[in-house]
Structure formats: structure tokens, C-alpha cells
C-alpha positions, 0 to 999 in steps of 0.5 A: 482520506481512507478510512482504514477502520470501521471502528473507533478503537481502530481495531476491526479494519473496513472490509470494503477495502480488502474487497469492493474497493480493492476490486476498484483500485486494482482495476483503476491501477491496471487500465491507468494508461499511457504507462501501463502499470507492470506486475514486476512494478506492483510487486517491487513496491508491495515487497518494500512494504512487506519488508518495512512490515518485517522491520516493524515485527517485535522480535519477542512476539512476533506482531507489528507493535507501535514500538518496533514501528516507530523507528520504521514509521519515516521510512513507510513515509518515504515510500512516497518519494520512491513513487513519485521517482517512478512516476516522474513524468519524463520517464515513468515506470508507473502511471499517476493513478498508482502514485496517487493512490500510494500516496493517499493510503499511505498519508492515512498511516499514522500508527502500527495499526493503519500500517497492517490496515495498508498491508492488508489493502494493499495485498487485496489490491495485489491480488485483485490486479493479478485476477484482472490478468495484470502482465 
């Protein structure tokens, strides 16, 4: 399971994951073959995030609180679903080792907080997977 927090409070998130680990995925995701993991497919996926990200923002203050991310929760939850579509096995788009790995980080999203946690993982994944020359 990911650990998202070093902390109790939930509050200072593990910077190996926007780091080491991120540098580990991202190279993991990337040389995961037969299907070879595409930028475009990456992105599609990073971009749903992000715009479950926009739908859990407080309008009044601007910040992912845990009452605008309640009704945005179940759908975080579908990402899952729309991985494994993309990862079926007759005709994937995305190699196991990318559904696996959504799958794991977003099982471990429970509150707001593990959602910015994810985000902010999942941009370091992104960008790590560029640095690697990712097409």
C-alpha cells in the first residue's frame, strides 16, 4: 500500500514519492512492454486527474477541501475502471505495469488530502517519464 504521508496528521506528504519513487515508476511505466506506454496516454490519464482536481476545488477558497471532494470521490474511484478498459488484454492501450500501478495509488486515496498526495505523485511520475525520453 502507498504511503502517501510521513506524518500521522497526514499533513507533510512522503517526499520519496515526488522523488526516488517517482523516478522508479516513471521508469517502471516506460519500459513496461508489449505495449509500450505512449505520452498521449499518460497525459490522457493525468488530465482526467487534474480535472477531478478542478471539480474537488472550493469555489470560495480555492483549495481541494473534503467537502467539495466528497461528491468527486467515487469518480476518482472510477479511474480504475477506465484503466482497466485501456489495459484490456486483447487490445491494450496501456501496459499492466501502468494499470497496476493507478490501481495501487488510487486504492490508497481515501480523503482530500491522499487526492493532492496522488496528484502531486502522479505530476512527479509525469515528468520523470518525459526526463526518461518517453514518446
Amino acid at each position: 500500500m502507498v504511503q502517501y504521508f510521513q506524518d500521522s496528521e497526514r499533513k507533510v506528504i512522503n517526499p520519496e514519492l515526488l522523488n526516488e519513487q517517482a523516478l522508479s515508476d516513471a521508469r517502471t511505466i516506460k519500459q513496461a512492454r508489449p505495449t509500450q506506454m505512449t505520452s498521449a496516454q499518460l497525459r490522457r490519464f493525468y488530465g482526467e486527474a487534474k480535472n477531478l482536481e478542478k471539480k474537488a476545488t472550493d469555489k470560495t477558497s480555492g483549495r481541494v477541501t473534503e467537502e467539495a471532494f466528497a461528491p468527486v470521490f467515487p469518480l476518482v474511484k472510477m479511474l480504475k475502471s477506465k484503466v482497466a478498459y485501456a489495459a484490456n488484454p486483447s487490445n491494450p492501450k496501456v501496459p499492466k505495469e501502468f494499470k497496476d500501478w493507478m490501481e495501487e495509488r488510487i486504492d490508497a486515496v481515501q480523503t482530500a488530502s491522499d487526492f493532492q498526495a496522488f496528484l502531486l505523485h502522479f505530476e512527479a511520475v509525469v515528468g520523470f517519464c518525459y526526463g526518461e525520453g518517453m514518446k
